[in-house]
N, CA, C and O of each residue as an XYZ file, in Angstrom:
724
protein
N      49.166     51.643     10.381
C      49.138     51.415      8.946
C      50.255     50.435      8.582
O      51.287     50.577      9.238
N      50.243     49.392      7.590
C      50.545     48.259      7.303
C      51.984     49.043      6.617
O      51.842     50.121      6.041
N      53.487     48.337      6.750
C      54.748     49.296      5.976
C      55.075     47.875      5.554
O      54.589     46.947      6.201
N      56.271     47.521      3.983
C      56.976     47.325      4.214
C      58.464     47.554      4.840
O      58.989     48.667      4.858
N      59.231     46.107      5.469
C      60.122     46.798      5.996
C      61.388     45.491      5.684
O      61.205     44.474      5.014
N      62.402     45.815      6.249
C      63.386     44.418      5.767
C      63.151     43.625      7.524
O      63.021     44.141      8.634
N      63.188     42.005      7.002
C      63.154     41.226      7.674
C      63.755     41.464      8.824
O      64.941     41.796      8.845
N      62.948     41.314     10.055
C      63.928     41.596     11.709
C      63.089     40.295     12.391
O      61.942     39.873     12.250
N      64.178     39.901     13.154
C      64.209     38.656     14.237
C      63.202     39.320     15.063
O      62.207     38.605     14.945
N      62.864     40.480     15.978
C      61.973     40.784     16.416
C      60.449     40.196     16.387
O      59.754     40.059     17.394
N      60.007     39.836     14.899
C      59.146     39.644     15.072
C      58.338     38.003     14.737
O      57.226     37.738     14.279
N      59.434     37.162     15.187
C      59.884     35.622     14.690
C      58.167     35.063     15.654
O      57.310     34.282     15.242
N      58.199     35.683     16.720
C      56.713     35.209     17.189
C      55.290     35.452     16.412
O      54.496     34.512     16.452
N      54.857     36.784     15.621
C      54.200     36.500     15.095
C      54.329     35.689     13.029
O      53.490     35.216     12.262
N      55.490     35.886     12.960
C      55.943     35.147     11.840
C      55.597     33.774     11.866
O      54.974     33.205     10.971
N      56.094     33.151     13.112
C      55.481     31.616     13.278
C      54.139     31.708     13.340
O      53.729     30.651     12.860
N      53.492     32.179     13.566
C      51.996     32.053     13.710
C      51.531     31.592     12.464
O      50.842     30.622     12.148
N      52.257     32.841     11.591
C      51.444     33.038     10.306
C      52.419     32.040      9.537
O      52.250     32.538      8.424
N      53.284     31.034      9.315
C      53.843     29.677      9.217
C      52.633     28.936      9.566
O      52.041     28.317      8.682
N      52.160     28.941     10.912
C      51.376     27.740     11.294
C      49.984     27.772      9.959
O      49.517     26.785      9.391
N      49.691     28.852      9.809
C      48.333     29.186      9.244
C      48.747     28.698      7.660
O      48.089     27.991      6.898
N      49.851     29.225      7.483
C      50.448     28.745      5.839
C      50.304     26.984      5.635
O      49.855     26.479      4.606
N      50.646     26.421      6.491
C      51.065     25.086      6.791
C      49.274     24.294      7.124
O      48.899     23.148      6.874
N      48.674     25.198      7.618
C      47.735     24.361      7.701
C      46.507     24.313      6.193
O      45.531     23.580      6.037
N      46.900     25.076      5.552
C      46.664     25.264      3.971
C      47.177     24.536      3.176
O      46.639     24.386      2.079
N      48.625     23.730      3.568
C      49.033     22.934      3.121
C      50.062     23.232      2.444
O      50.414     22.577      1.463
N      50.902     24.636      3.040
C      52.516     25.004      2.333
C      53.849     24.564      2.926
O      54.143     24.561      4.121
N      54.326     24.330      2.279
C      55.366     23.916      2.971
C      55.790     22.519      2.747
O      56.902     22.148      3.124
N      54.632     21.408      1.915
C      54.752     20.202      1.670
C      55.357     19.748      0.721
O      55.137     20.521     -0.211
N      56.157     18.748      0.311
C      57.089     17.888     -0.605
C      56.498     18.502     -1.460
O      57.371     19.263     -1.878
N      55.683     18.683     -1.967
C      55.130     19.133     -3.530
C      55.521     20.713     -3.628
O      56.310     21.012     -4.525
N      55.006     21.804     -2.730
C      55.240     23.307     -2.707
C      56.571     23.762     -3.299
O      57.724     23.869     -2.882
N      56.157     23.905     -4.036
C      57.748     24.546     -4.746
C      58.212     25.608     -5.049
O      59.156     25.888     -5.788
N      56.943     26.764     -3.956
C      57.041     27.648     -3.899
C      58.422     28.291     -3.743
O      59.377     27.573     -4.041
N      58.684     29.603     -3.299
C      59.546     30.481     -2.375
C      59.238     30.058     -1.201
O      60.056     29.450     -0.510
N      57.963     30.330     -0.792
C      57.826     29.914      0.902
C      57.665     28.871      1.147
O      58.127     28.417      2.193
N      56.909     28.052      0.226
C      57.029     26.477      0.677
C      58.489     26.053      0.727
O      58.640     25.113      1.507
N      59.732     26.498      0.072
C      61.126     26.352     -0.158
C      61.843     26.408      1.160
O      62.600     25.563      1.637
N      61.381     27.816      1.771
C      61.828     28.125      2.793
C      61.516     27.335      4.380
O      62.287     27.064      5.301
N      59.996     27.116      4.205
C      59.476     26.011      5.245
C      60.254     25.023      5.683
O      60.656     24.700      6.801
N      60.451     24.436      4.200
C      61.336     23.195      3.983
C      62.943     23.167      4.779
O      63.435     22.257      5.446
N      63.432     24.314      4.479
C      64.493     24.512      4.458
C      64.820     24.839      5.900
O      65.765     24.353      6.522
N      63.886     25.768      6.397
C      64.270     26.680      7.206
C      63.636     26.202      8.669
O      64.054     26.601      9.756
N      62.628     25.339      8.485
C      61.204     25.633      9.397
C      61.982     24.998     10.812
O      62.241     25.578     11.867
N      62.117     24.259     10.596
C      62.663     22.948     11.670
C      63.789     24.026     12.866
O      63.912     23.654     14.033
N      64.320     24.974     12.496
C      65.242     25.746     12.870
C      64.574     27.183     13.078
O      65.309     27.936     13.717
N      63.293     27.768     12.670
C      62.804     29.355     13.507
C      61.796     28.817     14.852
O      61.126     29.667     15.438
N      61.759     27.873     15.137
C      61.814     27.768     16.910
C      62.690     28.397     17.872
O      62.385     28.753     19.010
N      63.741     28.490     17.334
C      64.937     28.469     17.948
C      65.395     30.125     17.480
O      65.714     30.498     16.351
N      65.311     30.925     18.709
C      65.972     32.458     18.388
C      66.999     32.307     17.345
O      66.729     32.621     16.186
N      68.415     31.750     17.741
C      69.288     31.634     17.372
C      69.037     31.080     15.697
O      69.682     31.374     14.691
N      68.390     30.589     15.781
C      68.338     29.460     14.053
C      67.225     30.869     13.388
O      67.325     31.006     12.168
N      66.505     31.586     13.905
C      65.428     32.113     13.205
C      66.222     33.641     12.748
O      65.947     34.320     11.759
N      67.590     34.012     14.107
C      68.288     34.937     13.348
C      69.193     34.282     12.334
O      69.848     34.934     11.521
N      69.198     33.491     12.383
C      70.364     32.865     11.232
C      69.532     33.100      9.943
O      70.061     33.824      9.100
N      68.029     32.475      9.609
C      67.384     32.723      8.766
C      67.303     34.512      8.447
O      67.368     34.950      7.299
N      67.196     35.145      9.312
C      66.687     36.801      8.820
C      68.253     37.139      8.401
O      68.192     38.170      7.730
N      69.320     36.806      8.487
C      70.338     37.064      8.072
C      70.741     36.927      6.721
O      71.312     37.709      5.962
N      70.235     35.528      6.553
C      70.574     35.148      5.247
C      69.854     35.550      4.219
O      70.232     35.398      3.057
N      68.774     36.087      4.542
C      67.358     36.709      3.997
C      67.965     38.063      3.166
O      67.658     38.446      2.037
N      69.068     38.731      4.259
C      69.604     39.882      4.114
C      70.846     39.371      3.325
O      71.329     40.329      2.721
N      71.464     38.360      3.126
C      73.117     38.464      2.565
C      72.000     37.898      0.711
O      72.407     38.231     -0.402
N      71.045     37.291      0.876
C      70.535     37.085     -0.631
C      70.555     38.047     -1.450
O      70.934     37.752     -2.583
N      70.138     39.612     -1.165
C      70.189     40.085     -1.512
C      71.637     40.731     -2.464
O      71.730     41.312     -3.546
N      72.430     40.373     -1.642
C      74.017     40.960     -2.039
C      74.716     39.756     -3.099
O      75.054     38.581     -2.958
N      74.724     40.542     -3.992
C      75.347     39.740     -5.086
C      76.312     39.096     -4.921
O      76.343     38.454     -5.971
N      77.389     38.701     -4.187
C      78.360     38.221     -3.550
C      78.129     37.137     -3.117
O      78.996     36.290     -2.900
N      76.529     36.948     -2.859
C      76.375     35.471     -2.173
C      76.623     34.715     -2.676
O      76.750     34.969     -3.873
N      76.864     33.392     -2.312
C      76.753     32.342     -2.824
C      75.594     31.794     -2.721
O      74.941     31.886     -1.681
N      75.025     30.922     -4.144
C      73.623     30.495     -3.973
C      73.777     29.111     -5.109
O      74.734     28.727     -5.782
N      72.419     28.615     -4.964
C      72.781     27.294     -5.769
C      72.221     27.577     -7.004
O      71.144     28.146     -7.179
N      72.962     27.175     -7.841
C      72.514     27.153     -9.539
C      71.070     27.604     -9.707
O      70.078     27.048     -9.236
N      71.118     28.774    -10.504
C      69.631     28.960    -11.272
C      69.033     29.904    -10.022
O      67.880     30.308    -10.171
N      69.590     30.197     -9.070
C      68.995     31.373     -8.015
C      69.785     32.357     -8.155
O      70.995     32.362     -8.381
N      68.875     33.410     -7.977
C      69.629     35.280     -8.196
C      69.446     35.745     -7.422
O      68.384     35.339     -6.950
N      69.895     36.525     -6.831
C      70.143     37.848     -5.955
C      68.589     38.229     -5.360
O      67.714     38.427     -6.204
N      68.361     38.297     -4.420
C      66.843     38.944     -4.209
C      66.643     39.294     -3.053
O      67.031     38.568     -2.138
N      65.990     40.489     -2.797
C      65.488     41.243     -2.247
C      64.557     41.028     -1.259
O      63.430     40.978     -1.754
N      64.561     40.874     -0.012
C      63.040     40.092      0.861
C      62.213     41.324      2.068
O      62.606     41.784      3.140
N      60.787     41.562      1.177
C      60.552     42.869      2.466
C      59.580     41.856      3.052
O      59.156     40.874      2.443
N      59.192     42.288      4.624
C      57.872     41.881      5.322
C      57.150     42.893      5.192
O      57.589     44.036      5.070
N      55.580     42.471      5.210
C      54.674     43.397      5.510
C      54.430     43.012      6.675
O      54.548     41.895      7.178
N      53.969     44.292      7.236
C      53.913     44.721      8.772
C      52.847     45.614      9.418
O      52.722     46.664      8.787
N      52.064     45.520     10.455
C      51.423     46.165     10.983
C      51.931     46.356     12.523
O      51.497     45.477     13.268
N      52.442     46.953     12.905
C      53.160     47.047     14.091
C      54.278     46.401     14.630
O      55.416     46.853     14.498
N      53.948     45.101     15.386
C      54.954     44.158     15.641
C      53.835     42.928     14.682
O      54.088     41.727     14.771
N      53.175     43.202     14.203
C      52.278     41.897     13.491
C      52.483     41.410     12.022
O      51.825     42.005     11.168
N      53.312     40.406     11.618
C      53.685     39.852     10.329
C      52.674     39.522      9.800
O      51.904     38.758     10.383
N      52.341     40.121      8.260
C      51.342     39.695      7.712
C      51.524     39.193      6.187
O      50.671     38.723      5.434
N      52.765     39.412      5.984
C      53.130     38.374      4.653
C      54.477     39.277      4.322
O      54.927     40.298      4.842
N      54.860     38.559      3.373
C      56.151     38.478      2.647
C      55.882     38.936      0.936
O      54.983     38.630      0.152
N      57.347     39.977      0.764
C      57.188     40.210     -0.816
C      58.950     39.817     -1.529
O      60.135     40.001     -1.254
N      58.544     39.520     -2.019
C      60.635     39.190     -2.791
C      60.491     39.848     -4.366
O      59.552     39.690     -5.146
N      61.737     40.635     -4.561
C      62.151     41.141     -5.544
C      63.496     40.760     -5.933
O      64.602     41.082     -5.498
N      62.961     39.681     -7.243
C      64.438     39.015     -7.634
C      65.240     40.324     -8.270
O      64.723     41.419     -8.492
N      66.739     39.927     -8.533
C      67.211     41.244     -9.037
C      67.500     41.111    -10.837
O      67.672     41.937    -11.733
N      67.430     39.236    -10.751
C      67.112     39.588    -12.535
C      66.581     38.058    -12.800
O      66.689     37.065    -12.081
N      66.043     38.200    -13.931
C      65.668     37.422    -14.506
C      65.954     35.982    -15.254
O      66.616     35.889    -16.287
N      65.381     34.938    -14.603
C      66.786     34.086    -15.908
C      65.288     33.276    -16.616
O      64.155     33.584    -16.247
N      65.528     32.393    -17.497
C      64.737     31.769    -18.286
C      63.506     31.557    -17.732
O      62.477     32.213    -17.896
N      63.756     30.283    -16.855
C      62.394     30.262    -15.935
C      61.792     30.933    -15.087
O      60.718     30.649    -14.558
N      62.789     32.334    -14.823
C      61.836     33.153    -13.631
C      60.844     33.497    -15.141
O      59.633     33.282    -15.201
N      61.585     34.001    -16.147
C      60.655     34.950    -17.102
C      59.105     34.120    -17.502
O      57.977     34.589    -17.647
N      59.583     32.800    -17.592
C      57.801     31.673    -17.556
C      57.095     31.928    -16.687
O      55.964     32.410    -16.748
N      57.853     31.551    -15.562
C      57.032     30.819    -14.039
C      57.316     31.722    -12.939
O      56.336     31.866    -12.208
N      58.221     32.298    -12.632
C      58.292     33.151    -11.546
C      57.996     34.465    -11.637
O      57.129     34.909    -10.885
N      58.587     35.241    -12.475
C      58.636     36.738    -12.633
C      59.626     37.417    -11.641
O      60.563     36.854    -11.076
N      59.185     38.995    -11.501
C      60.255     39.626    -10.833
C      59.927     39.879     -9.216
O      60.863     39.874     -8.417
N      58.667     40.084     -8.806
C      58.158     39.966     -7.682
C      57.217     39.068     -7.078
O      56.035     39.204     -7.392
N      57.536     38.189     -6.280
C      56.721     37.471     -5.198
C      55.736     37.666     -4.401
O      55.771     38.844     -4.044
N      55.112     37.269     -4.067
C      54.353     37.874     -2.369
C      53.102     36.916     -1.968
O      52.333     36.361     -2.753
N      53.095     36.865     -0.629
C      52.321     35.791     -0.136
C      52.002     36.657      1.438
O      52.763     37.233      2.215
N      50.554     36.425      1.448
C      49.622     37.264      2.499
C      48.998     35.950      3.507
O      48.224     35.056      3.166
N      49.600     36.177      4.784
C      49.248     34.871      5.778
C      47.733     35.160      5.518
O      47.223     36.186      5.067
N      47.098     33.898      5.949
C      45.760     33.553      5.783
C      44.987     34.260      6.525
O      43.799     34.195      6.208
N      45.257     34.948      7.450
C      44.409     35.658      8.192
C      44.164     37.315      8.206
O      43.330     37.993      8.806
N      45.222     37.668      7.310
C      45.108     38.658      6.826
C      44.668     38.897      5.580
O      44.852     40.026      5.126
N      44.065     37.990      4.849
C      43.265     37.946      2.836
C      42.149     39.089      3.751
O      41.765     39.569      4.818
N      42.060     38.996      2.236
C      40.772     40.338      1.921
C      40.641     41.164      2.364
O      39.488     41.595      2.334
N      41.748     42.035      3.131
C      41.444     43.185      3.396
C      42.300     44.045      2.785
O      42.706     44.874      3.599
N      42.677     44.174      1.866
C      43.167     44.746      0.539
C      45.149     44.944      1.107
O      45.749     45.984      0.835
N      45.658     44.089      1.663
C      47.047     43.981      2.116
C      47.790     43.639      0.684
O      48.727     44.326      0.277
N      47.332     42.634      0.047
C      48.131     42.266     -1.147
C      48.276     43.834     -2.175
O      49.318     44.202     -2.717
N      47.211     44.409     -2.219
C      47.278     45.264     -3.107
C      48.341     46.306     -2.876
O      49.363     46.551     -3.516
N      47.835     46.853     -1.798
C      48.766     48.079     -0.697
C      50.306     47.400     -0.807
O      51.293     48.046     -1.159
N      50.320     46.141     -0.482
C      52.166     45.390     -0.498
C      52.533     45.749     -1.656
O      53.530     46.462     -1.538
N      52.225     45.616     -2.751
C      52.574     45.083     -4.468
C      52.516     46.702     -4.702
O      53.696     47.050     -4.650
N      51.710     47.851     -4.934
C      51.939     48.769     -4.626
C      53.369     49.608     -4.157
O      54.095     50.362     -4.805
N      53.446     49.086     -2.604
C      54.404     49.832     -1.954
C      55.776     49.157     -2.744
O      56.630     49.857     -3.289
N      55.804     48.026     -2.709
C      57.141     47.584     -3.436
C      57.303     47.855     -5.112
O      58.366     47.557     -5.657
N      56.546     48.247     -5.635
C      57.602     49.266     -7.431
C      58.109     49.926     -6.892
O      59.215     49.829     -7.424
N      58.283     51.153     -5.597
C      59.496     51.793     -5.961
C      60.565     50.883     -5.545
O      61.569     51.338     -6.092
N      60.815     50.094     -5.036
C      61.894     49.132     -4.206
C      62.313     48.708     -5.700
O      63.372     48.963     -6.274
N      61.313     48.067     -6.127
C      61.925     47.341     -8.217
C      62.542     48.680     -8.664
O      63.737     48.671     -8.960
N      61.843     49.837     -8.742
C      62.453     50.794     -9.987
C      63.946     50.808     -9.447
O      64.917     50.445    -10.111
N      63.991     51.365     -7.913
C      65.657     51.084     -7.477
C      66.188     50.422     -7.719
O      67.371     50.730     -7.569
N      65.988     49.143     -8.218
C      66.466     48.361     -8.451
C      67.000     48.367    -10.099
O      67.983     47.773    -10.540
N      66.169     49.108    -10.747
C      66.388     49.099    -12.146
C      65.543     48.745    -12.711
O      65.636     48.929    -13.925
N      64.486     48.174    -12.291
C      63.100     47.527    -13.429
C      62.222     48.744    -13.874
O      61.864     49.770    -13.295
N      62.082     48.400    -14.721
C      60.489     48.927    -15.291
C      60.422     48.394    -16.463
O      61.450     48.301    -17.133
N      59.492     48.045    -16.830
C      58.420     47.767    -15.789
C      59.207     46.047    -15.151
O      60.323     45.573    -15.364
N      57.859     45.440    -14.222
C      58.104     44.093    -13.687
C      57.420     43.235    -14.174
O      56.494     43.473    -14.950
N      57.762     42.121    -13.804
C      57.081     41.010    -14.858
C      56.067     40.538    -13.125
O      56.643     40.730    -12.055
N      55.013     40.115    -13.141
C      54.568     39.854    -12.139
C      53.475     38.501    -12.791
O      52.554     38.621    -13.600
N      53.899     37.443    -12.212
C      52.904     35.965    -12.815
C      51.564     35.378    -11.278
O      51.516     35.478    -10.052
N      51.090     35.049    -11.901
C      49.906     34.316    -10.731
C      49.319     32.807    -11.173
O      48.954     32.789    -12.349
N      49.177     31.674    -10.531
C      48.518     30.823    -11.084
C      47.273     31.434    -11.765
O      46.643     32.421    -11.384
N      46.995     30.510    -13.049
C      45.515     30.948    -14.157
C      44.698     30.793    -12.583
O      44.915     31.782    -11.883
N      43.985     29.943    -12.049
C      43.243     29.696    -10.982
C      43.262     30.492     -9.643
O      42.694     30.174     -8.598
N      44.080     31.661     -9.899
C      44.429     32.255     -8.332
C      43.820     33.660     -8.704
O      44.513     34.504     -9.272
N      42.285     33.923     -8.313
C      41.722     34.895     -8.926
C      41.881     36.194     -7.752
O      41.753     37.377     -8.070
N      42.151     35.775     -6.501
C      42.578     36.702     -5.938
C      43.951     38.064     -6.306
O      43.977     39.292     -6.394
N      44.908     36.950     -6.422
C      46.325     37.046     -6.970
C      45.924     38.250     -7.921
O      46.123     39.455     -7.770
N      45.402     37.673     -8.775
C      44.965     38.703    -10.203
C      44.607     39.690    -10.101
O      45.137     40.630    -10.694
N      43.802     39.791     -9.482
C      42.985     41.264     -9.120
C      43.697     41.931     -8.504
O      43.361     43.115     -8.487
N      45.032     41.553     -7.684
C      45.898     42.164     -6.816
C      46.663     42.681     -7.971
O      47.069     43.836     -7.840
N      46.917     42.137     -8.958
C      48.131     42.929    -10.233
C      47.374     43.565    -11.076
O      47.807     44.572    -11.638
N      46.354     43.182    -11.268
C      45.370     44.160    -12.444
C      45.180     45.246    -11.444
O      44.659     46.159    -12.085
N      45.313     45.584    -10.346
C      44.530     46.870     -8.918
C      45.723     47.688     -9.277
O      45.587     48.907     -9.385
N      46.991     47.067     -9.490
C      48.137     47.883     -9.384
C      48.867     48.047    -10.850
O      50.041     48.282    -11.138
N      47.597     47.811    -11.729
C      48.500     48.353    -13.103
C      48.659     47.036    -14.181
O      49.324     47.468    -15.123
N      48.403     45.968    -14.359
C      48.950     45.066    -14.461
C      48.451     44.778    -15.636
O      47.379     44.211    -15.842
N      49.468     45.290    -16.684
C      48.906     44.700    -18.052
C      49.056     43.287    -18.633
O      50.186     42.801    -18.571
N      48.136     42.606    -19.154
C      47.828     41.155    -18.952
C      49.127     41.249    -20.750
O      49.308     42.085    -21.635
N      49.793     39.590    -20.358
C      50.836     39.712    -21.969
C      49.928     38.307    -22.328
O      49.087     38.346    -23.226
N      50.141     37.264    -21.665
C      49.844     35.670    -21.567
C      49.777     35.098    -20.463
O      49.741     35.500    -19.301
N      49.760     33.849    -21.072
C      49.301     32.532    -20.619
C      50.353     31.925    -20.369
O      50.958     32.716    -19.645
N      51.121     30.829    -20.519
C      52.255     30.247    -20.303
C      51.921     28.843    -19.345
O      51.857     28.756    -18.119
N      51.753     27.888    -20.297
C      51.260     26.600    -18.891
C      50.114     27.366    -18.187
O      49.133     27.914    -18.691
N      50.536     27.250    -16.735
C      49.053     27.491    -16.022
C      49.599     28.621    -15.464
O      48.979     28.875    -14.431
N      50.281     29.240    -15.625
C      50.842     30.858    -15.353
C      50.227     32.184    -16.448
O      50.357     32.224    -17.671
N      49.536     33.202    -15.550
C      49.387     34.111    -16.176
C      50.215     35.531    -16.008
O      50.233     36.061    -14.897
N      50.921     36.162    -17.160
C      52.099     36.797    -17.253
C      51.256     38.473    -17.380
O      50.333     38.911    -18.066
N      52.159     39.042    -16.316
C      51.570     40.519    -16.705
C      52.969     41.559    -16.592
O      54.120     41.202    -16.341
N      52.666     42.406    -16.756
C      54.006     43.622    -16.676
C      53.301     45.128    -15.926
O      52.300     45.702    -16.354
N      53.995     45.485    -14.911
C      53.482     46.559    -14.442
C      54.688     47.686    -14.093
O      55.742     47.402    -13.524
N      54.317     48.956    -14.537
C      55.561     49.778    -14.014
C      55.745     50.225    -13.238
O      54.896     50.442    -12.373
N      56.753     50.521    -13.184
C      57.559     51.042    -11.367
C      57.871     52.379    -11.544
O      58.022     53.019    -10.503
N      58.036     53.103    -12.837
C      58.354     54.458    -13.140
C      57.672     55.508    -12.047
O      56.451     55.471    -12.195
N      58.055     56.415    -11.019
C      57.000     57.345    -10.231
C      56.247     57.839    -11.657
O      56.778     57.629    -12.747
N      55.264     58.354    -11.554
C      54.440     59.086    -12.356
C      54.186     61.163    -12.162
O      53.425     61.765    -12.919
């Protein structure tokens, strides 16, 4: 059964895989301005390399700690993998607050499901398992956004609660709670 868990070097072999599959979708390019396209950018050239790919799961882990240092307009955040054994099947991030433009365009949680794992209900089960990780954190509810055009995305936040607020540019804004019930 699929867990999140915090980022481990362990599993940098099937992580690249699911890089290659991201990349051949076309993430990771001058335009992606994603989180993960960010990281591609940043990072990619260097998780070949044990040594460079623990450097990345490290820093993955010091983001989180408010202490870091980071560049203007980035906050504190939180990075789980989803996991099926030793098998990486996407990534979720929980910023720890909000600033202007996360509240438009980003929101409070992330997540991106390698290509070979869509449709078999992983996004839902991820987004799910991570509110209690937000409520620890202090949220409730979360702000959770999807491109207007990303009808998958949607159905993954409406599955888990996701009350629709707006529109915003080509971002659609929802709020879902983390409260246990």
């Amino acid at each position: 059964m699929p867990t999140l868990i915090t980022p481990r070097s362990a599993l940098r072999n099937t992580f690249l895989e699911a890089v290659r599959e991201f990349q051949a979708e076309g993430r990771g390019g001058a335009s992606d301005d994603t989180m993960l396209g960010t990281q591609i950018a940043q990072w990619g050239s260097r998780w070949r390399d044990p040594a460079g790919f623990d450097a990345y799961v490290q820093a993955l882990a010091a983001d989180a700690r408010m202490e870091t240092q980071r560049p203007a307009g980035m906050v504190p955040t939180t990075t789980l993998w989803w996991v099926e054994g030793e098998t990486w099947l996407g990534r979720l991030t929980i910023r720890h607050r909000l600033t202007p433009r996360l509240m438009e365009w980003g929101g409070t949680i992330g997540y991106d499901i390698r290509p070979t794992a869509r449709d078999r209900g992983h996004g839902r089960a991820m987004l799910r398992a991570a509110l209690p990780h937000a409520w620890g954190l202090g949220f409730d509810p979360v702000l959770v956004t999807c491109d207007a055009d990303n009808v998958p995305s949607r159905k993954v936040i409406e599955a888990n609660g996701g009350v629709f607020e707006d529109k915003r540019g080509d971002k659609l804004r929802y709020w879902i709670a983390t409260s246990p019930a």
